[in-house]
C-alpha positions, 0 to 999 in steps of 0.5 A, a space after each residue: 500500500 502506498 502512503 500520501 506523499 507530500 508534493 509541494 504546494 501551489 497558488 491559483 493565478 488570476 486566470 485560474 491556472 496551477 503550476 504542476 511541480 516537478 517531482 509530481 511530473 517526474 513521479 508522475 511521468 507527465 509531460 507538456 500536452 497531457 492530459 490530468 484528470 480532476 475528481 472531488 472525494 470528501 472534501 479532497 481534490 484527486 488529479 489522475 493521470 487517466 480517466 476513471 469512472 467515479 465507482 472505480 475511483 472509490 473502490 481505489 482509494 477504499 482499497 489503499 486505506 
């Protein structure tokens, strides 16, 4: 199982945009042009690297508690 492991913060510009940081993008292996995926789960905003439907989603975090 794997624990949270803290990134780094970020600030919401004017325009509305994050800044990714970089050891979330190496860990990650995201890139310029991909695409991230945003889910709110009580209370906790989720980024994912692919498309999941909201059941699959639950039953993933469910299982890494």
């Amino acid at each position: 199982m794997h624990e949270p492991k803290f990134i780094g913060k970020v600030r919401l510009t004017g325009q509305g945009q994050l800044t990714l940081p970089t050891e979330a993008r190496k860990d990650l292996d995201i890139s310029l042009g991909s695409e991230l995926y945003w889910y709110e789960f009580n209370g906790s905003l989720i980024v994912s690297t692919k498309l999941v439907n909201q059941k699959e989603l639950r039953e993933n975090i469910q299982k890494k508690r």
